[in-house]
C-alpha positions as CSV (number, residue, x, y, z in Angstrom):
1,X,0.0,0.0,0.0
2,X,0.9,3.5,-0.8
3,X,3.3,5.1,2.1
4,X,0.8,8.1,1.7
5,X,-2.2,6.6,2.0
6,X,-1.6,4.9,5.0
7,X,-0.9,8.2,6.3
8,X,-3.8,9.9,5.4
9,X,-5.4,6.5,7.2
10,X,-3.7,7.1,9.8
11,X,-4.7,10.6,10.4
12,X,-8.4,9.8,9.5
13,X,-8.6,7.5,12.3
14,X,-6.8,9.9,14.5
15,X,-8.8,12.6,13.8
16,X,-11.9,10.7,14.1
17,X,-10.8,9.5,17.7
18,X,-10.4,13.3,18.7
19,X,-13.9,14.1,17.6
20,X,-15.3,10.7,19.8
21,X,-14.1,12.0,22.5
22,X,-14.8,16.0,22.3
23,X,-18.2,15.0,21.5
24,X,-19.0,12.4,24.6
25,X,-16.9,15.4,26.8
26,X,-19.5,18.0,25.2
27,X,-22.3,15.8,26.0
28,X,-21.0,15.7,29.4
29,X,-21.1,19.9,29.4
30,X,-24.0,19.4,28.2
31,X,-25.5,17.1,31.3
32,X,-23.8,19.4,33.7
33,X,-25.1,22.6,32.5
34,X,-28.9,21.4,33.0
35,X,-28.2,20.7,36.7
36,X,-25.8,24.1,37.5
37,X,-28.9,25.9,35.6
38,X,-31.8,24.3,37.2
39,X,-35.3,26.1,36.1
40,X,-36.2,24.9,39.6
41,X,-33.7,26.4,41.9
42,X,-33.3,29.9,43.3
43,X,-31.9,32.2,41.3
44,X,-29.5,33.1,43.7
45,X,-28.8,29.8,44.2
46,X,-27.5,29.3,40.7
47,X,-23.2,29.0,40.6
48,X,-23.3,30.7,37.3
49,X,-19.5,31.3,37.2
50,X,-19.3,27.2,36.9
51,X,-21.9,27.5,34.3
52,X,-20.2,30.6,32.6
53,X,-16.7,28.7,32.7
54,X,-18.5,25.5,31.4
55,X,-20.4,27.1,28.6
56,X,-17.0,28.6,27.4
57,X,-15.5,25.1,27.3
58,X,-18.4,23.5,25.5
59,X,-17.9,26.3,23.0
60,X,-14.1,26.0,22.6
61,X,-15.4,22.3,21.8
62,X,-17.6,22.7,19.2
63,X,-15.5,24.8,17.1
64,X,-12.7,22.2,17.5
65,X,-15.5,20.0,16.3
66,X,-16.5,21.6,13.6
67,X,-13.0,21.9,12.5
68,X,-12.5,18.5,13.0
69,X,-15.4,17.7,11.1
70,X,-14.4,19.5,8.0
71,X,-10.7,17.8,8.5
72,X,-12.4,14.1,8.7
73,X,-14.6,14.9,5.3
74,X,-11.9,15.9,3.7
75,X,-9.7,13.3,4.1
76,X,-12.1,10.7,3.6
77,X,-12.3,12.6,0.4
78,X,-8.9,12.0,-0.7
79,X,-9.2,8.7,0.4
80,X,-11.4,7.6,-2.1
């Protein structure tokens, strides 16, 4: 097989494991940004610094996802 191509493979499945796990550590943002924003609690009971700090992560995340995303396509493009 072509030296290349098994690079390319090789960073297709890399990239692909990157996006796995930003996306199940989003999901996880996700989850915790219900509870710390409870439509039940006190409004002064809400830790919206945690929530603040979280939602900026989960953000950072999805435009490394999105990147990533447009980095997989590609390559499975040139794959083909």
């Amino acid at each position: 097989m072509n030296p290349e191509r098994m690079q390319l493979k090789g960073l297709l499945a890399e990239s692909k494991k990157k996006f796995q796990l930003l996306d199940t550590e989003a999901s996880g943002l996700v989850i915790l940004l219900r509870t710390l924003l409870n439509p039940y609690a006190e409004i002064k009971d809400l830790d919206t610094k945690k929530a603040c700090a979280t939602m900026q992560r989960l953000n950072k995340i999805v435009e490394e996802i999105n990147i990533l995303d447009i980095k997989i396509k590609k390559l499975e493009l040139e794959l083909e």
